[in-house]
C-alpha positions, 0 to 999 in steps of 0.5 A: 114180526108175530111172537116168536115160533118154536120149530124143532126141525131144521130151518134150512136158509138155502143159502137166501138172506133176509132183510128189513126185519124189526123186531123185539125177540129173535126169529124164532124162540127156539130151533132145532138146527140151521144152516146156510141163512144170512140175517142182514145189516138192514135187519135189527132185534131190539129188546127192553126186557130180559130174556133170551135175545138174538137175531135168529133164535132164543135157544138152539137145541138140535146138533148143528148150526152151520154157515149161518151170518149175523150182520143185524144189530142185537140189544137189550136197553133196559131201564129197570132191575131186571127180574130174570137172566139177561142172555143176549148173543148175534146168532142165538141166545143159548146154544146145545148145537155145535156152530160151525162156519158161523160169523156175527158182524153185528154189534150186540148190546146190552144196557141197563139203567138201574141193576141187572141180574146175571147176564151172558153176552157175546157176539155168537151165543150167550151161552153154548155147550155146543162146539164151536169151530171156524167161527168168527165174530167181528161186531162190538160186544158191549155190557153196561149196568151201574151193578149185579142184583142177583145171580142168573140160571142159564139150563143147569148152570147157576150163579151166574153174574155177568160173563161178555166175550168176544164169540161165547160168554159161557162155554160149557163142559166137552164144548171145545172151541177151535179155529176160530177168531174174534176182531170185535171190541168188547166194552164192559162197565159196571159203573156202580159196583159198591151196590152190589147185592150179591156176593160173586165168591168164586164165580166172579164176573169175567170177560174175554176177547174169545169167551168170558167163562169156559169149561171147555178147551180152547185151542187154534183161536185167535182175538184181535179185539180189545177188551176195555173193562171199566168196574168202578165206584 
């Protein structure tokens, strides 16, 4: 797949489905909206290095995104300190939209070998101050880094460590989440934690079957998944 394109439009999938699609970044860098498009379980995004990682967009930053599924695997395997904010999500990476009748099956992934800078993981977006509604995730969200170099920047939030949830890791301000369910387990380790470079003060890492961090309600959501957090030294 060529780089990554930025369209400010509307992909509108038609209701097709695509396949077979390899690659080390999303679709598209960034979208306006989208609706009606399955990315399928033959498809996988496969990153190495930070970013915005995610099947169909790095950043959504119209009004909707709508009946869009994920079932392609999405990673991020690293083997040094990253530099910059890792934000890893099924559908996209960092969300202004309001997503609605969207579903992840695929599992997400982020490793890193030596330490991490902030990071947002979750099965629909990394990061949303958009709505969420009648969403679901059902993939395997899973975090592991020895420990936390820096703090992450994700648009106008900052200090950020590492947030994992099962639909959002970082939910922003009037982003409600309503009706809507996660079944995926979530895995969080940081296997080195007497490293860490940092002090998390009050913004300490947090992880949760729905969302890691919110600003925003939560209300009519369910989550079947269970949450394993292995912080250890």
């Amino acid at each position: 797949l060529p780089a990554a394109p930025m369209f400010t439009g509307t992909v509108n999938g038609n209701n097709f489905t695509i396949s077979n699609l390899k690659a080390d970044h999303p679709i598209f860098a960034a979208i306006g909206n989208a609706k009606d498009l399955t990315i399928d379980e033959s498809c996988a995004i496969s990153a190495s290095k930070a970013g915005a990682v995610a099947a169909l967009a790095g950043e959504a930053t119209g009004t909707y995104i709508t009946n869009v599924v994920n079932k392609a695997a999405v990673s991020v395997v690293m083997t040094a300190a990253t530099d910059a904010t890792v934000v890893v999500g099924g559908i996209v990476a960092i969300s202004s939209a309001k997503m609605e009748n969207c579903k992840n099956y695929g599992a997400i992934t982020y490793t890193n070998l030596e330490a991490s800078h902030g990071a947002l993981i979750a099965g629909l977006a990394g990061y949303c101050d958009g709505a969420i509604a009648k969403c679901e995730n059902h993939g395997n969200i899973t975090m592991s880094i020895p420990t936390l170099s820096n703090h992450g920047l994700v648009k106008n939030t900052d200090q950020i460590p590492v947030h994992i949830g099962g639909l959002v890791a970082n939910l922003g301000v009037d982003a409600p989440m309503t009706e809507s369910v996660n079944n995926g387990n979530i895995d969080y380790d940081i296997t080195n934690i007497e490293d860490l470079a940092v002090s998390c003060d009050v913004n300490r890492p947090r992880m949760g079957g729905l969302v890691g961090m919110t600003r925003s309600s939560i209300t009519s959501c369910v989550n079947n998944g269970k949450v394993d957090v292995n912080v250890a030294t």
